[in-house]
C-alpha positions in Angstrom: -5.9 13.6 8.2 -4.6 14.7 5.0 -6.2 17.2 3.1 -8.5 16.9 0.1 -10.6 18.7 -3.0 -13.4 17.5 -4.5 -12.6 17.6 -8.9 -13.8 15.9 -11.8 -11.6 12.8 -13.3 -10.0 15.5 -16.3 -9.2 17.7 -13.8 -7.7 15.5 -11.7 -5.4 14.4 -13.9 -4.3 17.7 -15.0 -4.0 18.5 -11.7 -1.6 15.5 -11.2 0.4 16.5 -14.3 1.2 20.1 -12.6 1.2 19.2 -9.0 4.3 18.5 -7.2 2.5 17.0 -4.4 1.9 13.5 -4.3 -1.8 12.9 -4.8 -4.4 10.3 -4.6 -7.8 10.1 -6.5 -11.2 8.4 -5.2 -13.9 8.7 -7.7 -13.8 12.8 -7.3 -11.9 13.5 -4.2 -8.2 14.3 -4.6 -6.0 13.7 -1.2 -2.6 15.2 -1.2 -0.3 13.3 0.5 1.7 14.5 3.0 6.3 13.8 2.6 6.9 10.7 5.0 9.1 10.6 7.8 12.7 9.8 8.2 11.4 6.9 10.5 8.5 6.0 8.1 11.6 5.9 5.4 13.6 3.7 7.3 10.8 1.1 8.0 10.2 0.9 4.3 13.2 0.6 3.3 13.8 -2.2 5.6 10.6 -4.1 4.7 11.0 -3.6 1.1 14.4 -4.5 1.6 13.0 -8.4 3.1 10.2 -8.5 0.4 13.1 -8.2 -2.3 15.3 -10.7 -0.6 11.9 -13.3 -0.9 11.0 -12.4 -4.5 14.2 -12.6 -6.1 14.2 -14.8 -8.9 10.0 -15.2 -8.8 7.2 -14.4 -10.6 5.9 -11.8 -9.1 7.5 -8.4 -8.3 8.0 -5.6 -5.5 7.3 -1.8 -6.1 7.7 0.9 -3.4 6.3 4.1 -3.1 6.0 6.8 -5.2 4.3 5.0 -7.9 0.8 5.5 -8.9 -1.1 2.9 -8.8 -4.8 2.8 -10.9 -6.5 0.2 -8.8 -9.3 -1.4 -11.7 -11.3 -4.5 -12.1 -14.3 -5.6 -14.4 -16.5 -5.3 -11.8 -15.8 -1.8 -10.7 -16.4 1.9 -12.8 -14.8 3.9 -10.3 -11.5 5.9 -10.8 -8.9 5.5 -7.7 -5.2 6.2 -7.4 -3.4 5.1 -4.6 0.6 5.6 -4.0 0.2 2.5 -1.2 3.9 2.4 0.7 5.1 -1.3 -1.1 3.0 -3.3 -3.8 3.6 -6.8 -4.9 2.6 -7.6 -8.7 1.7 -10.8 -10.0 0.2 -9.6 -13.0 3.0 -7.3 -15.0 0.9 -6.3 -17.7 -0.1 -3.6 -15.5 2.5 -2.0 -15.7 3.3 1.0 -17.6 6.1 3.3 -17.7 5.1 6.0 -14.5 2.3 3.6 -13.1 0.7 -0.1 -12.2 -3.1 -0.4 -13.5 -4.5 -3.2 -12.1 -5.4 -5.2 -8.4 -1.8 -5.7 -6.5 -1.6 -9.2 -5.0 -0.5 -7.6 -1.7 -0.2 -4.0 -0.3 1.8 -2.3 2.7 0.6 0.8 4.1 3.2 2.7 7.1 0.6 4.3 8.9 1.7 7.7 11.3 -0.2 10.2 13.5 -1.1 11.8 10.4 -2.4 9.5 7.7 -3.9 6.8 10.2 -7.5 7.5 9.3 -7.1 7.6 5.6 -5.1 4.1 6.0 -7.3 2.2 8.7 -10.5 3.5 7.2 -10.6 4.5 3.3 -7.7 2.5 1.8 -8.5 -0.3 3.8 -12.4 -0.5 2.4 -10.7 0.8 -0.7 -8.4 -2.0 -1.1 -10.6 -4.7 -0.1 -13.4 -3.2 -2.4 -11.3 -4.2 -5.2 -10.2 -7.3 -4.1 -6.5 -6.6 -2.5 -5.6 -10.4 -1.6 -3.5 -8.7 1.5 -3.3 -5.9 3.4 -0.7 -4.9 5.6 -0.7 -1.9 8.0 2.5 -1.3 9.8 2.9 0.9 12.9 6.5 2.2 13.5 4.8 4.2 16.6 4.2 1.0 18.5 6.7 -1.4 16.5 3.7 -3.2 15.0 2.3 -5.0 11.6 -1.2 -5.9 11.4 -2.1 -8.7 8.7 -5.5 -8.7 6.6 -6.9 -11.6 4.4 -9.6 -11.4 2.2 -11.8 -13.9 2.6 -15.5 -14.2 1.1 -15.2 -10.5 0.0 -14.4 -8.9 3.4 -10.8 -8.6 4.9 -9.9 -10.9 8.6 -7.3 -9.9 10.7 -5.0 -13.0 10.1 -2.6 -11.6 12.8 -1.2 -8.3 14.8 2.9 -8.8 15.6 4.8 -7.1 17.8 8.1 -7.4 19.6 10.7 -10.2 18.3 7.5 -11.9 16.2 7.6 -12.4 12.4 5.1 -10.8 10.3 4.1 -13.8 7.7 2.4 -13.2 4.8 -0.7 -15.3 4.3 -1.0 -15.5 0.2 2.7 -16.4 -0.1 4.3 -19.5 1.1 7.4 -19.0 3.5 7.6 -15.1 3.0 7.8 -13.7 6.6 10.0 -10.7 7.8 11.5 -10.0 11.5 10.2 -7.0 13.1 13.4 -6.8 14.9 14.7 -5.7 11.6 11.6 -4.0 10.4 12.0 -1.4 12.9 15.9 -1.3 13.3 17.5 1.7 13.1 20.9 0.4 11.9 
């Protein structure tokens, strides 16, 4: 579990101004965030690598980690920064030079040994909170991707893949990426 402080909203951000550390922020707890993996690295990479390939020349528009994203919506007062492992934009007057400030359309967490609570439990509540059409959680440990909808406010486990399966997006039309590559070392 990573670790965290409890700080006010000033003092979080000029805490995040002089910290190295990669941090998060929900509504008065800061979580530092630990350096990935080589593997978690190379799983990235490969995904974001497929989610380019399918956006190219679309609307919308792929950001990996480390970029800050200010999760907000009308509905909600709270203050949360997330650095989720891949975003997909639709909306691009979010963005702003160092960050996104808005609802991604779809987010991809890695989730290790390490971080696995934070991503199973508080981002995904977090995420479906404010309205996170898609959630995926993928698990380089046991070669896996689990897909979330939301649906009616709550997320539904569209599908878990595994071995030679596709992962396929539920939001976007024909975007689907082959865990045999996903998790390829080469």
């Amino acid at each position: 579990m990573p670790k965290t402080k409890i700080v006010d909203f000033e003092e979080f951000l000029q805490m995040d101004k002089e910290n190295e550390h990669r941090l998060e922020y929900f509504d008065g707890e800061v979580v530092y965030l630990e350096s990935p993996s080589v593997e978690h690295q190379r799983v990235l990479l490969n995904i974001a690598a497929e989610f380019r390939n399918y956006f190219r020349g679309k609307s919308c528009e792929v950001f990996i980690s480390p970029l800050d994203v200010w999760l907000t919506n009308e509905e909600k007062t709270t203050k949360v920064k997330v650095q989720p492992d891949l975003i997909v934009i639709t909306y691009k007057s979010g963005l702003m030079e160092n960050a996104y400030e808005g609802v991604p359309a779809l987010v991809i967490e890695i989730i290790s040994t390490s971080n696995q609570t934070h991503d199973r439990i508080r981002k995904y509540s977090t995420y479906m909170e404010f309205g996170i059409n898609e959630y995926w959680m993928v698990n380089p440990e046991l070669k896996t991707v689990e897909v979330y909808v939301l649906e009616a406010g709550e997320y539904k486990q569209a599908a878990i893949y595994k071995g030679d399966d596709c992962a396929v997006s539920q939001i976007f039309g024909g975007l689907k990426i082959h865990l045999e590559e996903v998790f390829s070392n080469e």
